[in-house]
VOPAGU-2260 file (C-alpha; in pm, 1 decimal, decimal comma):
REM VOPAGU-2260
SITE   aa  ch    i         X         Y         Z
SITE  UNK   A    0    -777,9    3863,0   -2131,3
SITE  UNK   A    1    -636,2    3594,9   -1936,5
SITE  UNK   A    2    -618,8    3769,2   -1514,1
SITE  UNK   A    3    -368,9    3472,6   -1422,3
SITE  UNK   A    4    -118,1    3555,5   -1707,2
SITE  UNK   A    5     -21,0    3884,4   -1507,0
SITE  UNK   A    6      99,7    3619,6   -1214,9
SITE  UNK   A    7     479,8    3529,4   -1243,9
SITE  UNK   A    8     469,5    3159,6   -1341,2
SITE  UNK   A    9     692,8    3118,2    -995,4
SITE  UNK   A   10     403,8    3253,2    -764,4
SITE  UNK   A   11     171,7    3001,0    -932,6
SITE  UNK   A   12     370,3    2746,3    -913,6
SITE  UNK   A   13     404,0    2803,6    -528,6
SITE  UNK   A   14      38,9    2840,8    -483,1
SITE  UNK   A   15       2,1    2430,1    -640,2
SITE  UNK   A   16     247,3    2311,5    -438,5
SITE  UNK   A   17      27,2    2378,0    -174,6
SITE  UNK   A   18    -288,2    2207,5    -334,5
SITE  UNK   A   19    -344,0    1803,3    -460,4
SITE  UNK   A   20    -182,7    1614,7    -757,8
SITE  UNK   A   21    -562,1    1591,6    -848,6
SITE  UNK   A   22    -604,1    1960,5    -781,7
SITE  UNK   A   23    -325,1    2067,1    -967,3
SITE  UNK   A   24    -401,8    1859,7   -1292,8
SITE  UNK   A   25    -786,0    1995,5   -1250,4
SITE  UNK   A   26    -625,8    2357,3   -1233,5
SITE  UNK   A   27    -450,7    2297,4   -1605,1
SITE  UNK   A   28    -758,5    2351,2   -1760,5
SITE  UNK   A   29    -849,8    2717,3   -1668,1
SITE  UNK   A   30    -567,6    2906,4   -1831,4
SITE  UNK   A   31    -298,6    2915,9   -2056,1
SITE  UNK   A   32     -57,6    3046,5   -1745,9
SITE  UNK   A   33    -148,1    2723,3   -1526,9
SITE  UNK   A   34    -107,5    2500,5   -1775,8
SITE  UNK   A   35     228,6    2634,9   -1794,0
SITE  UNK   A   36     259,5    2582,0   -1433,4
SITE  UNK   A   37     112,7    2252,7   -1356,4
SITE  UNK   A   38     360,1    2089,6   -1579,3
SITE  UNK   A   39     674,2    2205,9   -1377,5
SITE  UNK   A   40     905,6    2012,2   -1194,6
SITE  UNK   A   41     897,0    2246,2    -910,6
SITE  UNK   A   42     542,2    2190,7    -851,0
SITE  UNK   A   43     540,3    1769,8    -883,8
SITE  UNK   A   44     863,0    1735,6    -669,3
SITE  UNK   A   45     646,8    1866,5    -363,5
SITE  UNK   A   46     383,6    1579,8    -458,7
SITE  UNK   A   47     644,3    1290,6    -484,8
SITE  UNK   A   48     777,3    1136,8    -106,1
SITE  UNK   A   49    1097,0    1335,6      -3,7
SITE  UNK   A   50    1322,2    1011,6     -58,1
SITE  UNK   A   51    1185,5     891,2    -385,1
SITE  UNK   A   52    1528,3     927,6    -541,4
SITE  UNK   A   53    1652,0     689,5    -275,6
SITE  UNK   A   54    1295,9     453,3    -373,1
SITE  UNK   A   55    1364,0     427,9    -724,2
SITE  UNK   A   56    1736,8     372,6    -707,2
SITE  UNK   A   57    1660,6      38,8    -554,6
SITE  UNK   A   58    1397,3     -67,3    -850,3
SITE  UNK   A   59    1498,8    -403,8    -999,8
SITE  UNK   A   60    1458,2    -234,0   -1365,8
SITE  UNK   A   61    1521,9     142,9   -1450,3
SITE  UNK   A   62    1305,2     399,3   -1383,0
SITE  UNK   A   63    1280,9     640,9   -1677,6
SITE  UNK   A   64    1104,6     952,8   -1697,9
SITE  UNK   A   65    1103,8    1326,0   -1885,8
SITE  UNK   A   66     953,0    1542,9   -1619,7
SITE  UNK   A   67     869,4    1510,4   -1215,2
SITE  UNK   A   68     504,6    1477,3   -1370,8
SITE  UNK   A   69     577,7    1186,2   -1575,2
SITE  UNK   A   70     758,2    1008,4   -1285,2
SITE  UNK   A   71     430,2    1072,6   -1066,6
SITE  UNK   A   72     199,3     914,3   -1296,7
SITE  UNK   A   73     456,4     654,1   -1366,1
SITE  UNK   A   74     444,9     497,2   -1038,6
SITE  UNK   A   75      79,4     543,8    -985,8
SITE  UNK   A   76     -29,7     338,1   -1306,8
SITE  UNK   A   77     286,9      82,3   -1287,0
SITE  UNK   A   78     416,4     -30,4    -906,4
SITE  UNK   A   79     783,4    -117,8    -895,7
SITE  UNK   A   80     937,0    -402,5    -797,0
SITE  UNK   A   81    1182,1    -307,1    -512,0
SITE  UNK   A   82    1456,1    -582,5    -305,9
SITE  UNK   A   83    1536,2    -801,9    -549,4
SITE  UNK   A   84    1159,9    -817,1    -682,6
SITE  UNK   A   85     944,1    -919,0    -384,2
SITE  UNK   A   86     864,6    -590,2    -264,2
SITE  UNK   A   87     608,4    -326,3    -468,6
SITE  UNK   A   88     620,1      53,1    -474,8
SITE  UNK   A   89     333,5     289,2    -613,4
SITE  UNK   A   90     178,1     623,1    -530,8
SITE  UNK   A   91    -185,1     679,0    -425,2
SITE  UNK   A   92    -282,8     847,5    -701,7
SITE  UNK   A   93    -517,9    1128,3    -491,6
SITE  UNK   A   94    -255,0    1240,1    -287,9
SITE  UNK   A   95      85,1    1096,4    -369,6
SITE  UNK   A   96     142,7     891,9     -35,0
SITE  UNK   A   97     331,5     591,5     -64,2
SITE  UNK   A   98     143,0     231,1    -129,5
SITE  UNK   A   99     377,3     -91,2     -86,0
SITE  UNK   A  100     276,0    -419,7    -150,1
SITE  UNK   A  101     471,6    -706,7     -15,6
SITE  UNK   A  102     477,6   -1017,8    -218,5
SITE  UNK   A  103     411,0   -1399,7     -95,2
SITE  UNK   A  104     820,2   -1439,0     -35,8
SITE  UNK   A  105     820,8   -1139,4     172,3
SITE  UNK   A  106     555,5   -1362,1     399,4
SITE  UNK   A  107     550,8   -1525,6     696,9
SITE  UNK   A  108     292,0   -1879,1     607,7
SITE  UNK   A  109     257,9   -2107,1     816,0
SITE  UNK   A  110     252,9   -2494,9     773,0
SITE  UNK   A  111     500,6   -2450,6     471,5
SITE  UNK   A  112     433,7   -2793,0     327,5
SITE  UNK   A  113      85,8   -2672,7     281,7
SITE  UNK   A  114     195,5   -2412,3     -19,8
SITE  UNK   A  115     358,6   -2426,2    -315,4
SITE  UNK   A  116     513,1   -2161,6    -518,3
SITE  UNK   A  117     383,2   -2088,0    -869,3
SITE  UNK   A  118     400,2   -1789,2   -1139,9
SITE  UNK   A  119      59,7   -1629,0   -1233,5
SITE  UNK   A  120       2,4   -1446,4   -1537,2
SITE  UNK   A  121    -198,6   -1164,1   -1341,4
SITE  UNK   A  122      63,9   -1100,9   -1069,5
SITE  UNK   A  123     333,0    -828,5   -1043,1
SITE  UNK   A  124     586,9   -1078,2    -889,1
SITE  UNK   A  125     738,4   -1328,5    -970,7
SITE  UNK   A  126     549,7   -1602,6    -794,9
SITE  UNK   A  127     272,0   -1591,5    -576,8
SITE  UNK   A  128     167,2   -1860,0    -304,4
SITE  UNK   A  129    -107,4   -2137,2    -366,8
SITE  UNK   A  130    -247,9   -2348,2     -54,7
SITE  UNK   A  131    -232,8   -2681,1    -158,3
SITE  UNK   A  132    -402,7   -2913,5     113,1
SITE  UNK   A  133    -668,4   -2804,2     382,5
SITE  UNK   A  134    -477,4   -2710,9     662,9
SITE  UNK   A  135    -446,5   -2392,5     937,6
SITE  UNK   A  136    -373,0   -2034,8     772,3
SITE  UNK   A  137    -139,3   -1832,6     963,1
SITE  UNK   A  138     -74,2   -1525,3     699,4
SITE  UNK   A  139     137,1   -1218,9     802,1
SITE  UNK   A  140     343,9    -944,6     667,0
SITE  UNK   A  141     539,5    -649,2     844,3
SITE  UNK   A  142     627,7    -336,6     714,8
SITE  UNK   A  143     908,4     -76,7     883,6
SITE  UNK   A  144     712,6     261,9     988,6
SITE  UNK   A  145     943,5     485,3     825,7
SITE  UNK   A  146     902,4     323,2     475,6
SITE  UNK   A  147     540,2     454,8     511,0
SITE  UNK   A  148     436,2     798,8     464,4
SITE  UNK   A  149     449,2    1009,6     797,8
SITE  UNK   A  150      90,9    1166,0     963,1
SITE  UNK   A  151    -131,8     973,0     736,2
SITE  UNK   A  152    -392,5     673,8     797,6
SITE  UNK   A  153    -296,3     310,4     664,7
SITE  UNK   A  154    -483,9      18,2     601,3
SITE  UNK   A  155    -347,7    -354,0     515,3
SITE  UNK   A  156    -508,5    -568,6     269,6
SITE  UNK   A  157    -430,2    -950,7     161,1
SITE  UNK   A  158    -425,5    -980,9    -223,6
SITE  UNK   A  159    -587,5   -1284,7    -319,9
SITE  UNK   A  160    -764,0   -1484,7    -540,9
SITE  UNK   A  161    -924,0   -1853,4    -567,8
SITE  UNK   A  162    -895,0   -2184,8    -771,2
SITE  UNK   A  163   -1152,4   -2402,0    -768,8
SITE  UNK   A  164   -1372,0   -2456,7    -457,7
SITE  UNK   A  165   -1301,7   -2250,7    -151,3
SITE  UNK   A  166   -1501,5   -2168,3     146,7
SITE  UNK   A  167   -1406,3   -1800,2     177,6
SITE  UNK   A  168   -1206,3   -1593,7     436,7
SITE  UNK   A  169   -1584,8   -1526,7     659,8
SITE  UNK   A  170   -1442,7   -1700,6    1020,4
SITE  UNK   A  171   -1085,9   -1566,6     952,5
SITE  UNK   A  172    -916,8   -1332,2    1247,0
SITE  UNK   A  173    -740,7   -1051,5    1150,5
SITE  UNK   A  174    -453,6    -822,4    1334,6
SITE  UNK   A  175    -287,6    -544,9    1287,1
SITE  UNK   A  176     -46,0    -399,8    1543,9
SITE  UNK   A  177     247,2    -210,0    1597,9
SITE  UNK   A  178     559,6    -414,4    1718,7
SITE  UNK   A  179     925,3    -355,6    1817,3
SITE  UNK   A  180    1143,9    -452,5    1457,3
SITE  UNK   A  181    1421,8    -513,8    1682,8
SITE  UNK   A  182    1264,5    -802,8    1873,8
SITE  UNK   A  183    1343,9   -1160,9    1733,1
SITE  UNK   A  184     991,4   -1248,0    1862,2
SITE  UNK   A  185     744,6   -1000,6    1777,1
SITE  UNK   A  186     462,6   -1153,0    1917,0
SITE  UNK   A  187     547,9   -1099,9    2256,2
SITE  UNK   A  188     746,3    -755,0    2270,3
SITE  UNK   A  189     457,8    -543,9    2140,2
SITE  UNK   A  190     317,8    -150,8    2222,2
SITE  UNK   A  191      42,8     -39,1    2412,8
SITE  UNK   A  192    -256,8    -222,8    2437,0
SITE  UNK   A  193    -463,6     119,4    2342,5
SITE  UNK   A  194    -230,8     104,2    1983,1
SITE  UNK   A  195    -308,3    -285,0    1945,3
SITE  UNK   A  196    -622,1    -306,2    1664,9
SITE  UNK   A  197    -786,1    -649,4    1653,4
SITE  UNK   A  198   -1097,3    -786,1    1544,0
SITE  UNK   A  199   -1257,8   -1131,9    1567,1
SITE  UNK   A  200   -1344,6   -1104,3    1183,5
SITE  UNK   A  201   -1251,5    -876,2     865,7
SITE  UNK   A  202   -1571,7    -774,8     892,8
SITE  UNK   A  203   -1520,8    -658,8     537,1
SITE  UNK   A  204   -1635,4    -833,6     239,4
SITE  UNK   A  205   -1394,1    -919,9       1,6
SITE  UNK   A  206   -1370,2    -695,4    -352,8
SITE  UNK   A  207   -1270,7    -742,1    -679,1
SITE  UNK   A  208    -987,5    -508,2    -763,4
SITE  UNK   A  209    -888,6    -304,4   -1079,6
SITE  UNK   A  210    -610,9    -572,9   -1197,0
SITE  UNK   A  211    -826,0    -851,4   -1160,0
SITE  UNK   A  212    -709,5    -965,0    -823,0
SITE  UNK   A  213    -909,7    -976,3    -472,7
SITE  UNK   A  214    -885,9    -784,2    -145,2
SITE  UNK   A  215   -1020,3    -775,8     167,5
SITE  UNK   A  216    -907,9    -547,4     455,9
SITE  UNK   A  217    -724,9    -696,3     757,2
SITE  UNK   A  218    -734,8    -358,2     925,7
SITE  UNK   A  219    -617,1      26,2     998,0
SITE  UNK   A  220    -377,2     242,9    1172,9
SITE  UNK   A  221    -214,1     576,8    1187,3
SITE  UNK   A  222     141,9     624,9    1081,6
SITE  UNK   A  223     270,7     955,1    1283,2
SITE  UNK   A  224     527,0    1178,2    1230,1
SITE  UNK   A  225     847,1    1019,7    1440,2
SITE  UNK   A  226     757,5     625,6    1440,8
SITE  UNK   A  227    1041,1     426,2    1392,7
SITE  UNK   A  228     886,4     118,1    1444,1
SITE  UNK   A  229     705,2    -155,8    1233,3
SITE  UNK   A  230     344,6    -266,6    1159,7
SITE  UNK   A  231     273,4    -635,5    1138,3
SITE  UNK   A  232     -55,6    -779,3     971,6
SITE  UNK   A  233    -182,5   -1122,2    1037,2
SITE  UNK   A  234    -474,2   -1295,9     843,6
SITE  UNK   A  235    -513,7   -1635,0    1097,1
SITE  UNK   A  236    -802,7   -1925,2    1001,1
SITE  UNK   A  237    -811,2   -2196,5    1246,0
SITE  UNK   A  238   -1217,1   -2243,4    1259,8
SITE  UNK   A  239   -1252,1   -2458,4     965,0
SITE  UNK   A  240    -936,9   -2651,0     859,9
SITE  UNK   A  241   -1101,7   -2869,6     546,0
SITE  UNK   A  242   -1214,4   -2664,0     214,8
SITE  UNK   A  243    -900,7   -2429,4     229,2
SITE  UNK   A  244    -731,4   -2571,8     -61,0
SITE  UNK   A  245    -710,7   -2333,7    -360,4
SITE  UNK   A  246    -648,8   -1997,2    -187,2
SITE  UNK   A  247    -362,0   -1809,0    -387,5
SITE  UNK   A  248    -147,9   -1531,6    -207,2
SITE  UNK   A  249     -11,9   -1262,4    -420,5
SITE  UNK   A  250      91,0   -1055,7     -83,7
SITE  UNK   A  251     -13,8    -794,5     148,1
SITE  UNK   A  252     -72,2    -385,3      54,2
SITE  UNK   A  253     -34,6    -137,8     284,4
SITE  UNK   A  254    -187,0     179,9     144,7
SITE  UNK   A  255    -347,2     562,8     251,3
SITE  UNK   A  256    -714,3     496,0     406,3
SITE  UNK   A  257    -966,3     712,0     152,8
SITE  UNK   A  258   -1208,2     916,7     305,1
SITE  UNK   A  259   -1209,5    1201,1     513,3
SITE  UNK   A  260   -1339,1    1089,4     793,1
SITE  UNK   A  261   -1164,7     792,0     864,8
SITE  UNK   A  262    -833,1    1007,2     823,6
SITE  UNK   A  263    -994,8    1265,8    1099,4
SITE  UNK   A  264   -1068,2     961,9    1298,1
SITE  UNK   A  265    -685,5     856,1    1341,8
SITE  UNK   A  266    -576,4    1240,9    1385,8
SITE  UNK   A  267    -784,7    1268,3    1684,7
SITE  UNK   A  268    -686,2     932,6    1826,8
């Protein structure tokens, strides 16, 4: 006889809200009552961000689902396109936290001569950036706070990839900070020095990603329960000038660090 059938499907429920979306699809395996149960609305609204009604409102094509559980996996296998098509929404598919992705016309680039703006049959946007001519690379993207998911680690990434002959991203200097959205000129106005993460290199080797694309991490921070301020990520290469040409910018992610203990790292900072 199956023990969990004598649970009312309402306690069950309650008890999955409290686990993973992973958990919870694990747990429809062990009985006929949890199946029942991990297919409920009740139990995937508690896994999907409190304003996702709000999120999917502003897609750029309709959003259409059958069940909370649907609209999960939905926007974990196909991002969004958000403000008028430069902007990307998705879920982290281990724990539901939000992942945007901001595309090449949602970045600041310097030298704007040196780019040119093409379609690519791999991107999610529209058009993505291609450097041109050999020149400085002055790459950054901000994000508001409280478009991120509250007590939960970050990191940024530049989505890339290359055409023809490039030198690589090695020398590059990478940022990530928190700044004041309401100053014109964010590079001055910015917090603490002890909240300012920089590095003299990515120190990360670049990897291939799952839709064909490249990534390499520009760097981390913790997003905490009342910030109402934004992060700003900046890829700069001003080292080698010559053999740049052929980079191609399909924008910046911001998306939940994985692992435990770089998330217990930012909680005890």
């Amino acid at each position: 006889m199956d023990s969990f059938a004598r649970l009312p499907e309402e306690c069950i429920s309650a008890i999955l809200s409290l686990t993973s979306p992973m958990d919870t699809s694990r747990f429809s395996i062990i009985s006929h009552a949890f199946k029942s149960a991990t297919d409920s609305d009740n139990v995937w609204e508690t896994f999907l961000p409190p304003d996702y009604q709000q999120i999917i409102s502003t897609s750029v094509s309709p959003v259409l689902y059958a069940t909370k559980k649907h609209l999960y996996f939905t926007l974990f296998h196909s991002p969004i396109l958000l403000h008028g098509g430069n902007i990307s929404f998705s879920l982290d598919r281990r724990s539901g936290k939000k992942c945007y992705m901001l595309g090449a016309r949602e970045l600041l680039l310097s030298w704007g001569g040196c780019w040119s703006w093409t379609s690519h049959p791999h991107s999610r946007f529209s058009e993505v950036a291609k450097l041109k001519c050999p020149g400085w690379i002055h790459i950054r993207g901000m994000i508001k706070t409280q478009m991120l998911s509250s007590n939960t680690a970050y990191a940024a990434y530049l989505v890339f990839s290359l055409a023809g002959r490039f030198n690589g991203l090695e020398s590059s200097r990478t940022i990530v900070r928190f700044v004041d959205p309401q100053t014109e000129n964010s590079m001055i106005k910015t917090v603490e020095s002890s909240e300012k993460l920089e590095s003299e290199g990515t120190g990360k080797i670049a990897q291939v990603r799952g839709d064909g694309w490249m990534e390499i991490e520009m760097g981390t921070f913790y997003n905490g329960q009342e910030d109402n301020r934004a992060v700003e990520a900046w890829l700069i290469e001003i080292n080698n000038p010559g053999g740049k040409s052929g980079l191609i910018v399909e924008g910046i992610e911001f998306r939940p660090v994985r692992g435990r203990k770089e998330r217990e790292k930012y909680r005890k900072e």
